[in-house]
Backbone and ligand atoms as CSV (ligand in chain L), in Angstrom:
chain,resi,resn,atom,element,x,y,z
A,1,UNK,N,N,100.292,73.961,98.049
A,1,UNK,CA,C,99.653,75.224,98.431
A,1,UNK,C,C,98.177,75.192,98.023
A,2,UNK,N,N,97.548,75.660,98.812
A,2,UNK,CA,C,95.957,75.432,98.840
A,2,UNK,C,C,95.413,76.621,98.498
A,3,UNK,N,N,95.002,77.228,97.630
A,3,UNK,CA,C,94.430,78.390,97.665
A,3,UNK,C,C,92.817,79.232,98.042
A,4,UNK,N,N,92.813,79.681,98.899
A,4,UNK,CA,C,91.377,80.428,98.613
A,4,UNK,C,C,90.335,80.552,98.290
A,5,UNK,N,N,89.036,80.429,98.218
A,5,UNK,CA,C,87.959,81.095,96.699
A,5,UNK,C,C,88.499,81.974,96.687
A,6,UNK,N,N,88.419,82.431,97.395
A,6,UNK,CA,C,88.426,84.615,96.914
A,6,UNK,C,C,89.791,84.907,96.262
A,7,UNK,N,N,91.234,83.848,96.844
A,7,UNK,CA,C,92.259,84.037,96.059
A,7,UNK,C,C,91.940,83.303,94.520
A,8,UNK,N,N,91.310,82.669,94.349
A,8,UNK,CA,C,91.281,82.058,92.934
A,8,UNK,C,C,90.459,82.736,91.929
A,9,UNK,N,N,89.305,83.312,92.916
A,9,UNK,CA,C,88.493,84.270,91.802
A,9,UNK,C,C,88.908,85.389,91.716
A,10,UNK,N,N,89.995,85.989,92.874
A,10,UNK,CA,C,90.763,87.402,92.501
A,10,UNK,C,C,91.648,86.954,91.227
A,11,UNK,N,N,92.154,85.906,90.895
A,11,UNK,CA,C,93.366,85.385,89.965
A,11,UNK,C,C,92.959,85.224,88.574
A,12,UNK,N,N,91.176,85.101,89.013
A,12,UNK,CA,C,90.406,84.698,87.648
A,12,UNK,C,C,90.304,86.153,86.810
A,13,UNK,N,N,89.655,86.542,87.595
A,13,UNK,CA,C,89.581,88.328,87.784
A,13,UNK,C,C,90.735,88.989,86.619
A,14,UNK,N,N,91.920,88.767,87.090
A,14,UNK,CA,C,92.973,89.412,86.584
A,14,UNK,C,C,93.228,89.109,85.451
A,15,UNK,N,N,92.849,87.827,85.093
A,15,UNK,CA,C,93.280,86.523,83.817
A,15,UNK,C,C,92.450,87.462,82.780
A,16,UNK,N,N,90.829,87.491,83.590
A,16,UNK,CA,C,89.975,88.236,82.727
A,16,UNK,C,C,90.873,89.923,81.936
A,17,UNK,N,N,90.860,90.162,82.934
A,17,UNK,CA,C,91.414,91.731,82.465
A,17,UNK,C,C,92.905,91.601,81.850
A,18,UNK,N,N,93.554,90.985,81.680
A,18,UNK,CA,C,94.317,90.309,80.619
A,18,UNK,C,C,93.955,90.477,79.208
A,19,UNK,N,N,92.624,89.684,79.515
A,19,UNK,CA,C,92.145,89.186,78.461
A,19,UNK,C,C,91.619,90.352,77.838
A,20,UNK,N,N,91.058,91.125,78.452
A,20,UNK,CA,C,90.295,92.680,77.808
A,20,UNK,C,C,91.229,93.050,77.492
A,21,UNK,N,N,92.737,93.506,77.989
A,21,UNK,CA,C,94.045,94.234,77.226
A,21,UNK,C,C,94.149,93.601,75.806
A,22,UNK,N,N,94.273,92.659,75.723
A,22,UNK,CA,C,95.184,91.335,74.606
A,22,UNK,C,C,95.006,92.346,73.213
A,23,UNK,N,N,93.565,92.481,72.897
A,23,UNK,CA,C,93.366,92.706,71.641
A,23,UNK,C,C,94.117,94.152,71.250
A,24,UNK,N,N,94.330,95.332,72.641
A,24,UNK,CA,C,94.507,96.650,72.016
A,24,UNK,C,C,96.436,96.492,72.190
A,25,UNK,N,N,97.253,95.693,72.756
A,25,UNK,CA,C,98.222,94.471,72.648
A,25,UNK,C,C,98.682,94.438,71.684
A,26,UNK,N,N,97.850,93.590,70.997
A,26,UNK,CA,C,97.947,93.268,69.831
A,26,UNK,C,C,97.718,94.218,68.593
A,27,UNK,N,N,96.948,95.220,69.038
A,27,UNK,CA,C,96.740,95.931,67.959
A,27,UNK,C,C,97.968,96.650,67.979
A,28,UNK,N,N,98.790,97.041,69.128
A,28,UNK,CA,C,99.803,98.215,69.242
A,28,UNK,C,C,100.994,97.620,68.458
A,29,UNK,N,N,101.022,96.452,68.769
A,29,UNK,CA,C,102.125,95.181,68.514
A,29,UNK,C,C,102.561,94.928,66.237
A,30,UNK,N,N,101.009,94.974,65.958
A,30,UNK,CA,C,100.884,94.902,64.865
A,30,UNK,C,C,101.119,96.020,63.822
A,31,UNK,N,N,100.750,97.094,64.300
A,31,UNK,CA,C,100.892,98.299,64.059
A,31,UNK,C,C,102.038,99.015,63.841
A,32,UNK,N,N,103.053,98.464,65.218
A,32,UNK,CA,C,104.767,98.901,65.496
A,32,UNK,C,C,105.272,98.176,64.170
A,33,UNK,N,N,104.984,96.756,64.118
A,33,UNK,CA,C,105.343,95.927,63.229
A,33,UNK,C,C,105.166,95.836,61.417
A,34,UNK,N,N,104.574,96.955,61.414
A,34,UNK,CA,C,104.014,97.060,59.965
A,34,UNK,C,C,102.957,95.759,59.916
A,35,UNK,N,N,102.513,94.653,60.478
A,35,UNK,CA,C,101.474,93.877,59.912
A,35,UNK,C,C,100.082,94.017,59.468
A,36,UNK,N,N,99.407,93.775,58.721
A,36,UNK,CA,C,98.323,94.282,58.194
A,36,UNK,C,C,97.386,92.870,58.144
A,37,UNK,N,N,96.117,93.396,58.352
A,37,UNK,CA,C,95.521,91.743,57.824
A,37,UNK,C,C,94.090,92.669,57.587
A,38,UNK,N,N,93.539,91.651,56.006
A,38,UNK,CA,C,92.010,92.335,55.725
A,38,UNK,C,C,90.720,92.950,57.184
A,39,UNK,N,N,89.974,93.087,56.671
A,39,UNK,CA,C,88.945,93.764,57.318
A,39,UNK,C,C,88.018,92.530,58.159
A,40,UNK,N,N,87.713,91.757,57.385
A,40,UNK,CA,C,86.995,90.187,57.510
A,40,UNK,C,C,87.431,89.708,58.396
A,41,UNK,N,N,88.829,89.366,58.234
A,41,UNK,CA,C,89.794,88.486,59.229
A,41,UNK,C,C,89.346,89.333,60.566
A,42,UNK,N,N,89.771,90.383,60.531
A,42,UNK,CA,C,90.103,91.218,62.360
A,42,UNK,C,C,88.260,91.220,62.977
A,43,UNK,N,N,87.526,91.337,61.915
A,43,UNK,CA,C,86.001,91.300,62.399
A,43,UNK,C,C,85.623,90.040,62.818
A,44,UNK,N,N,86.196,88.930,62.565
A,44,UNK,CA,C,85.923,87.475,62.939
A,44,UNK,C,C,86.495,87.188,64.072
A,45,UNK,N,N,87.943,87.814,64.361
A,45,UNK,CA,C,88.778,87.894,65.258
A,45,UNK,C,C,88.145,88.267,66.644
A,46,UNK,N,N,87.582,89.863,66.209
A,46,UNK,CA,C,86.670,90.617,67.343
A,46,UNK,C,C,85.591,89.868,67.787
A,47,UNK,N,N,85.052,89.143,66.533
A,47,UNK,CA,C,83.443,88.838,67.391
A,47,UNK,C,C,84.047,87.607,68.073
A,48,UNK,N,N,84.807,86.347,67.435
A,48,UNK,CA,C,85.584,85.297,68.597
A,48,UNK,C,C,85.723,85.781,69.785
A,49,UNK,N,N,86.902,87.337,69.852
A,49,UNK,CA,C,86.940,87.779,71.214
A,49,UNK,C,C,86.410,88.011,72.201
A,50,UNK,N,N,85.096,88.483,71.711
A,50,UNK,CA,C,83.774,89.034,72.458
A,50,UNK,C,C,83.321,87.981,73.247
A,51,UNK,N,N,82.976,86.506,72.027
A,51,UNK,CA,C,82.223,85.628,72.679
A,51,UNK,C,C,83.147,85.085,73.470
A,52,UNK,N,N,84.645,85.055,73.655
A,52,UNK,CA,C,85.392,84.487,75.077
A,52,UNK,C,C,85.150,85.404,76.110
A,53,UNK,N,N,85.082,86.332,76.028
A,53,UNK,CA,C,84.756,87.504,76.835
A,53,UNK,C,C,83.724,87.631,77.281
A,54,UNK,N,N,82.387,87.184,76.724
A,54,UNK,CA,C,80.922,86.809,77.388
A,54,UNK,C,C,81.194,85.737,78.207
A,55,UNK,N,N,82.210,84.514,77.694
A,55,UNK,CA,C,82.153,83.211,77.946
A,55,UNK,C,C,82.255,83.438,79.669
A,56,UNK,N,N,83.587,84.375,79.329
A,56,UNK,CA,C,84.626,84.211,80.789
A,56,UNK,C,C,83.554,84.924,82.219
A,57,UNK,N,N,82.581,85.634,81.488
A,57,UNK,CA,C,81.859,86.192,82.854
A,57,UNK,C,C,80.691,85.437,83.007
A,58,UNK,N,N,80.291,84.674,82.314
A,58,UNK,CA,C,79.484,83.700,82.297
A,58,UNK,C,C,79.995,82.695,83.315
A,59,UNK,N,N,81.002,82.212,83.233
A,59,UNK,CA,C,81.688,81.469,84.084
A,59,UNK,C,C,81.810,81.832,85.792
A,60,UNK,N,N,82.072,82.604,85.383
A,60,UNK,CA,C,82.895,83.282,86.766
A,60,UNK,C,C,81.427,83.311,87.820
A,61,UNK,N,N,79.795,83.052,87.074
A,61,UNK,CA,C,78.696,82.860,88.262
A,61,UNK,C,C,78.730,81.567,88.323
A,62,UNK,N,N,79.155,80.614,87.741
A,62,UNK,CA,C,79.177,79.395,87.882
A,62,UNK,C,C,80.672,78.805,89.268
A,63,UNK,N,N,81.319,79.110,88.275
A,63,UNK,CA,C,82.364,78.465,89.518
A,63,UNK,C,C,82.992,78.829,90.733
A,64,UNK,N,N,82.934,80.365,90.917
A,64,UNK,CA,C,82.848,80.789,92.640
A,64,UNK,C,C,82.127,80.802,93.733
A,65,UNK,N,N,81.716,80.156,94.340
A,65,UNK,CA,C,80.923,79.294,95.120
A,65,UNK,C,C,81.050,79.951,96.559
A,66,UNK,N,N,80.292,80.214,97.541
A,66,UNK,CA,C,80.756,80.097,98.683
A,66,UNK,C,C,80.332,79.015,99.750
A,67,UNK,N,N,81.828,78.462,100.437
A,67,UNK,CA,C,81.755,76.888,100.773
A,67,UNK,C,C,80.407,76.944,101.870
A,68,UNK,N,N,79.879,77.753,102.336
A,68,UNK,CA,C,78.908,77.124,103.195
A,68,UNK,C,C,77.780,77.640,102.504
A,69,UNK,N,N,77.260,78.183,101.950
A,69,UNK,CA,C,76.253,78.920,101.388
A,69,UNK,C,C,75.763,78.888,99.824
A,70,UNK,N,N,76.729,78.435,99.201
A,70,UNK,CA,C,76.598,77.863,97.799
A,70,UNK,C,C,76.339,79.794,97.001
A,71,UNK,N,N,76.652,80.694,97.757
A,71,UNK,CA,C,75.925,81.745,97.439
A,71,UNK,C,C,77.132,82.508,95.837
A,72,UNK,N,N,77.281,82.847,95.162
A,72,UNK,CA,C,78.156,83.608,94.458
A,72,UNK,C,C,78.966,84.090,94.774
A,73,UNK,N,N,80.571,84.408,94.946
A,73,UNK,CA,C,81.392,84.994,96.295
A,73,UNK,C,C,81.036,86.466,95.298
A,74,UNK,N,N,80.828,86.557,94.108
A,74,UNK,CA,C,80.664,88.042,93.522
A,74,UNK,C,C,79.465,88.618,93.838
A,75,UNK,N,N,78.438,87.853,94.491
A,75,UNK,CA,C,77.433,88.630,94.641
A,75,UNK,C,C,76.990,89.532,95.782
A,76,UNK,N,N,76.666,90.327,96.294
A,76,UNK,CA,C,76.087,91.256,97.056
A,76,UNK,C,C,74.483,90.931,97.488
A,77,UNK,N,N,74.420,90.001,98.615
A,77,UNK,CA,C,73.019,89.621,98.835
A,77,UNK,C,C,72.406,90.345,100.103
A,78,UNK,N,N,73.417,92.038,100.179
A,78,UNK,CA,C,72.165,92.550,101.200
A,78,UNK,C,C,71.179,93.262,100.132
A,79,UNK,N,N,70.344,93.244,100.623
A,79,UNK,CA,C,68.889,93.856,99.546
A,79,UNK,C,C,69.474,95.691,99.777
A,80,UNK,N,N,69.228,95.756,98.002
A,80,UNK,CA,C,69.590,97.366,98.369
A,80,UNK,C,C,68.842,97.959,96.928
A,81,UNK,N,N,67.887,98.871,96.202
A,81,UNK,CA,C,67.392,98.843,95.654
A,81,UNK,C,C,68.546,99.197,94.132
A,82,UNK,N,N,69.179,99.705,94.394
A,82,UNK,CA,C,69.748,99.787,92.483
A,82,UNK,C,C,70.874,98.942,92.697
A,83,UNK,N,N,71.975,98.890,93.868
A,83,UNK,CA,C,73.478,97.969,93.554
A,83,UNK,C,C,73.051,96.617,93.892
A,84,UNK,N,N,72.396,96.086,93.780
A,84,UNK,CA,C,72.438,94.486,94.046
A,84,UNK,C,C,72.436,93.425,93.354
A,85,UNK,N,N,74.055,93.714,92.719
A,85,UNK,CA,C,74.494,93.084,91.452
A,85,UNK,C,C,76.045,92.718,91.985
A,86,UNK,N,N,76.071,91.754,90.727
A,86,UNK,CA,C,77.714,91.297,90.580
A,86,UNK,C,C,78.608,92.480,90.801
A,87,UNK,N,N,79.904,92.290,91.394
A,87,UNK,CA,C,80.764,92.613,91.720
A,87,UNK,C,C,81.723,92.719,91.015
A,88,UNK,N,N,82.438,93.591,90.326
A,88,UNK,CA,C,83.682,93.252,89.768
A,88,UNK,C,C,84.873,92.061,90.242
A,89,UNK,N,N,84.809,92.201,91.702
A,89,UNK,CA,C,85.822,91.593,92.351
A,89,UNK,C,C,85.189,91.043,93.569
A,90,UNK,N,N,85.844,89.743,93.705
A,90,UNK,CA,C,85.382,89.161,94.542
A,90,UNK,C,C,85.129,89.446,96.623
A,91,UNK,N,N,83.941,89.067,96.875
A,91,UNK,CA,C,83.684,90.007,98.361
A,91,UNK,C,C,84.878,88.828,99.290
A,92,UNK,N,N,85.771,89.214,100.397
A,92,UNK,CA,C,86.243,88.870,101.020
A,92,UNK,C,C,85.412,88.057,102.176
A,93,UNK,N,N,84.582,88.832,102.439
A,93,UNK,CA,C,83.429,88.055,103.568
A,93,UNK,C,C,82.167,87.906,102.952
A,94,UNK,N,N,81.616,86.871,103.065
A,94,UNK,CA,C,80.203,86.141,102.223
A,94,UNK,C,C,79.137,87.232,102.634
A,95,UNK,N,N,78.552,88.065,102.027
A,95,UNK,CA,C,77.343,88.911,102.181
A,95,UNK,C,C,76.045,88.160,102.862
A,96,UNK,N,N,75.748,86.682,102.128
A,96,UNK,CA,C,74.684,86.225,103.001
A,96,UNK,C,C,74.853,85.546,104.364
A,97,UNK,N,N,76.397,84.416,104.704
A,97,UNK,CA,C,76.258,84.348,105.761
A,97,UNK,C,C,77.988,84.076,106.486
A,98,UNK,N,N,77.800,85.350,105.907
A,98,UNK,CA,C,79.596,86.084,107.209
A,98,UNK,C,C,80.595,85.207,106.573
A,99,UNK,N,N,80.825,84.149,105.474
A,99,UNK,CA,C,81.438,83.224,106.150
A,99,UNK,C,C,83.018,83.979,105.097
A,100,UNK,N,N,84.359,83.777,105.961
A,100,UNK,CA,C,85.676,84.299,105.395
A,100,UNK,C,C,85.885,83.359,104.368
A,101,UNK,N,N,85.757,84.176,103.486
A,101,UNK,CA,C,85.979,83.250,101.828
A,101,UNK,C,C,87.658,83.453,102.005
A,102,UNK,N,N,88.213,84.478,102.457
A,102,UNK,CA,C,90.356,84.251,102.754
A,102,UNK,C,C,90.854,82.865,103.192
A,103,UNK,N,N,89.634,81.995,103.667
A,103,UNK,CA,C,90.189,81.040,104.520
A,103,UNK,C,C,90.358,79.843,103.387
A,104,UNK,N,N,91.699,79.181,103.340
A,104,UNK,CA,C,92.147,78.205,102.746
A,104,UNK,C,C,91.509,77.112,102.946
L,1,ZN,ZN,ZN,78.035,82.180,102.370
């Protein structure tokens, strides 16, 4: 099975927002459980989290590509003066040149 851009960066997408749940997860998880851990530990924990969490959107301009255009599939390249930014989610049809990112 061959997948997509737009199916792989919708998949990335989700992995991400996963990843934003995990910690309050875990906090609910720990909490039910009676576990406790110092102040230090969970602050080292958080800032680790953060920087995977910078990491992962950092990424996500790097490796979604669109195959004829090399353009960002998250980006929005009609000129528009305040939204002409990343996308939460990936565009189905390439903004700069039409092309169906659905296509396998
Ligand atoms: Zn394109």
């Amino acid at each position: 099975m061959k997948l997509s851009v737009y199916k792989k960066a919708f998949l990335y997408q989700v992995l991400t927002i996963a990843y934003m749940i995990l910690p309050f997860a875990l906090a609910v998880f720990f909490t039910e459980n009676g576990i406790r851990f110092n102040n230090e530990w969970l602050i080292s924990l958080g800032v680790l989290w953060f920087l995977g969490f910078v990491a992962f959107n950092i990424l996500r301009l790097f490796l979604f590509k669109c195959p004829e255009c090399d353009l960002n599939i998250f980006y929005n390249y009609t000129p528009h003066l305040l939204f002409n930014v990343f996308h939460n989610l990936p565009y189905k049809k390439c903004t700069k040149c039409g092309y169906d990112h659905t296509k396998a």
